[in-house]
ChimeraX commands (.cxc) that place a marker at each C-alpha (Angstrom):
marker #1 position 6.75,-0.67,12.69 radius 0.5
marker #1 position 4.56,1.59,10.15 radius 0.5
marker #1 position 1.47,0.71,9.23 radius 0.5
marker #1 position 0.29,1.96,5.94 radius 0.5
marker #1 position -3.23,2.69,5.04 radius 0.5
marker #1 position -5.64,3.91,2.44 radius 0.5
marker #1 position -6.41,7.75,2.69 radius 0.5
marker #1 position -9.61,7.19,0.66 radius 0.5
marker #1 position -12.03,4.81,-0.99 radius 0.5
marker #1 position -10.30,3.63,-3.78 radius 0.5
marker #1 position -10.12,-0.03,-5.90 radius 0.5
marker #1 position -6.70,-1.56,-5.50 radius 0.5
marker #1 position -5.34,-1.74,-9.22 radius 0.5
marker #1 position -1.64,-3.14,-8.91 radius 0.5
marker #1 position 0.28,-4.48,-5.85 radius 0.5
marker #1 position 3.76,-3.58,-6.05 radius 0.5
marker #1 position 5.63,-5.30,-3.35 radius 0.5
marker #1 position 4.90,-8.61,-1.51 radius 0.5
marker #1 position 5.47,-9.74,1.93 radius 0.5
marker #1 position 9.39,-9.93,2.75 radius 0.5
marker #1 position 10.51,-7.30,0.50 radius 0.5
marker #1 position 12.71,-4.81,1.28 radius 0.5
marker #1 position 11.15,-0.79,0.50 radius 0.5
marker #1 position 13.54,2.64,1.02 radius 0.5
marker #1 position 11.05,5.87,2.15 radius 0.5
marker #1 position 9.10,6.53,-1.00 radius 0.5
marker #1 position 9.25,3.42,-2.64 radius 0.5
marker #1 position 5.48,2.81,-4.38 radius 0.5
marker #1 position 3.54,-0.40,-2.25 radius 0.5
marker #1 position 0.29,-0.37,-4.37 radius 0.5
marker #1 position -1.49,1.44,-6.86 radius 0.5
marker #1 position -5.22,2.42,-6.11 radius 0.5
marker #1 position -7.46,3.84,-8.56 radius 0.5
marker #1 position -10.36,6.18,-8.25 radius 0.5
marker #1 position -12.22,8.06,-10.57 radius 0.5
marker #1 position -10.04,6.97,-13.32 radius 0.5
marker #1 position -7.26,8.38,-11.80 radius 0.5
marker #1 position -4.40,5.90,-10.72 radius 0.5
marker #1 position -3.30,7.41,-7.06 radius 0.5
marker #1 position 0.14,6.12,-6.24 radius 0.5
marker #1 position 0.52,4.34,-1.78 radius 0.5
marker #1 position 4.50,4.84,-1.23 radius 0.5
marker #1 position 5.89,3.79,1.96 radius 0.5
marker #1 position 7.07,7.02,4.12 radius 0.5
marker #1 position 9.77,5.05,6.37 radius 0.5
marker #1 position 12.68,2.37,4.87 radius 0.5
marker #1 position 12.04,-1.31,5.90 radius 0.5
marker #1 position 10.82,-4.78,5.33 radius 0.5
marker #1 position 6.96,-5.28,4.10 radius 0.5
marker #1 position 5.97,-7.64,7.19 radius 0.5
marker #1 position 2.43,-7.72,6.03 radius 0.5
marker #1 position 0.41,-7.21,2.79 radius 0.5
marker #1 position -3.22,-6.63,3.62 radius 0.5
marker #1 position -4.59,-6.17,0.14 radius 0.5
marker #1 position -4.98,-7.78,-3.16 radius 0.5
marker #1 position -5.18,-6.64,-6.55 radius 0.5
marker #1 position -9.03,-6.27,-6.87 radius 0.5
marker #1 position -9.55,-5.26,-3.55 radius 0.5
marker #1 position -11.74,-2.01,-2.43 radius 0.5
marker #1 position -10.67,-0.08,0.63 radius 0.5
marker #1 position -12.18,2.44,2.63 radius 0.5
marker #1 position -10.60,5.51,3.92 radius 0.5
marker #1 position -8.66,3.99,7.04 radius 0.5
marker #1 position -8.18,0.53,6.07 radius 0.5
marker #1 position -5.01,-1.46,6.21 radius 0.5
marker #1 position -2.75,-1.61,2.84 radius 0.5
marker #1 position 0.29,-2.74,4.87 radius 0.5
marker #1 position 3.09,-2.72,7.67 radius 0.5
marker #1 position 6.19,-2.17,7.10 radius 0.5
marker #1 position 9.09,-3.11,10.07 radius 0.5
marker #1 position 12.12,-1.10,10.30 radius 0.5
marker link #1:1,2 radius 0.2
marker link #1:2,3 radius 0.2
marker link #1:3,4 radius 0.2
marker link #1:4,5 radius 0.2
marker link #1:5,6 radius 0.2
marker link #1:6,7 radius 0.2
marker link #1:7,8 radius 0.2
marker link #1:8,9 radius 0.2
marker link #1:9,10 radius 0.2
marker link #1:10,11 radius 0.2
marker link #1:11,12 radius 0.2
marker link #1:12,13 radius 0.2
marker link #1:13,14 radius 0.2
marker link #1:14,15 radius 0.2
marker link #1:15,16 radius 0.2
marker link #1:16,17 radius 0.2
marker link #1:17,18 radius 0.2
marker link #1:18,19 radius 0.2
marker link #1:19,20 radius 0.2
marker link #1:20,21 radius 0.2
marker link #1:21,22 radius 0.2
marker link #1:22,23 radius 0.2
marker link #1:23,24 radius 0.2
marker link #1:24,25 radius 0.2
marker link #1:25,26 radius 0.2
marker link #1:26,27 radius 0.2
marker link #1:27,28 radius 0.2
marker link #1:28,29 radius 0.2
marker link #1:29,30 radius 0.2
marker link #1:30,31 radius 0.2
marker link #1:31,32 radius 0.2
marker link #1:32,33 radius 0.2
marker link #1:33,34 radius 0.2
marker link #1:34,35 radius 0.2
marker link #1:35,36 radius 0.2
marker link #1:36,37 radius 0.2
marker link #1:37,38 radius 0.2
marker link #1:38,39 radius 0.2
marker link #1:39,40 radius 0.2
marker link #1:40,41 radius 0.2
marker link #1:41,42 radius 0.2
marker link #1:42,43 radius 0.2
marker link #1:43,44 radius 0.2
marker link #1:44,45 radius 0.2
marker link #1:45,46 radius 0.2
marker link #1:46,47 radius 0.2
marker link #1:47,48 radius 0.2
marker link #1:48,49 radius 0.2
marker link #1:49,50 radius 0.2
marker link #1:50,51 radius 0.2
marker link #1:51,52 radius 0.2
marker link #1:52,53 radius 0.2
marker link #1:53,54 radius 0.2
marker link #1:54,55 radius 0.2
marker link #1:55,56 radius 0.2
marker link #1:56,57 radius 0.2
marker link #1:57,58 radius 0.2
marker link #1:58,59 radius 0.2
marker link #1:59,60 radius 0.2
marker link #1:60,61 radius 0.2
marker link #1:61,62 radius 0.2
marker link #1:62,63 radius 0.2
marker link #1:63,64 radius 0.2
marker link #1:64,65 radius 0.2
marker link #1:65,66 radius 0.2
marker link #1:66,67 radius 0.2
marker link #1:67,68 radius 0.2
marker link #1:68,69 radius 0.2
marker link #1:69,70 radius 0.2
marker link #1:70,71 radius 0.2
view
């Protein structure tokens, strides 16, 4: 199990993936943006998305869960 979470304070543009899909290591979960720019969350292990902890709209602070992914 790898949980996935925000490395800054960013809004939470586009969700990618949604519960029960299947991700390979570097596959793009979310898009945040900050500052204009659009900062891409990629899963860094293959699995299944077990969880989705955030919805389009959403603001997360640094730390905060985005998701967990099961291998």
């Amino acid at each position: 199990m790898a949980e996935v979470r925000a490395e800054m304070v960013a809004n939470v543009w586009k969700v990618v993936v949604s519960e029960g899909d299947t991700v390979d290591e570097g596959d793009t979960l979310v898009i945040l943006e900050s500052m204009k720019m659009e900062i891409p969350v990629v899963a860094e292990d293959p699995g299944v998305v077990s969880k989705l902890a955030v919805a389009e709209g959403d603001v997360v602070q640094e730390g905060d869960l985005i998701a967990v992914i099961d291998g």
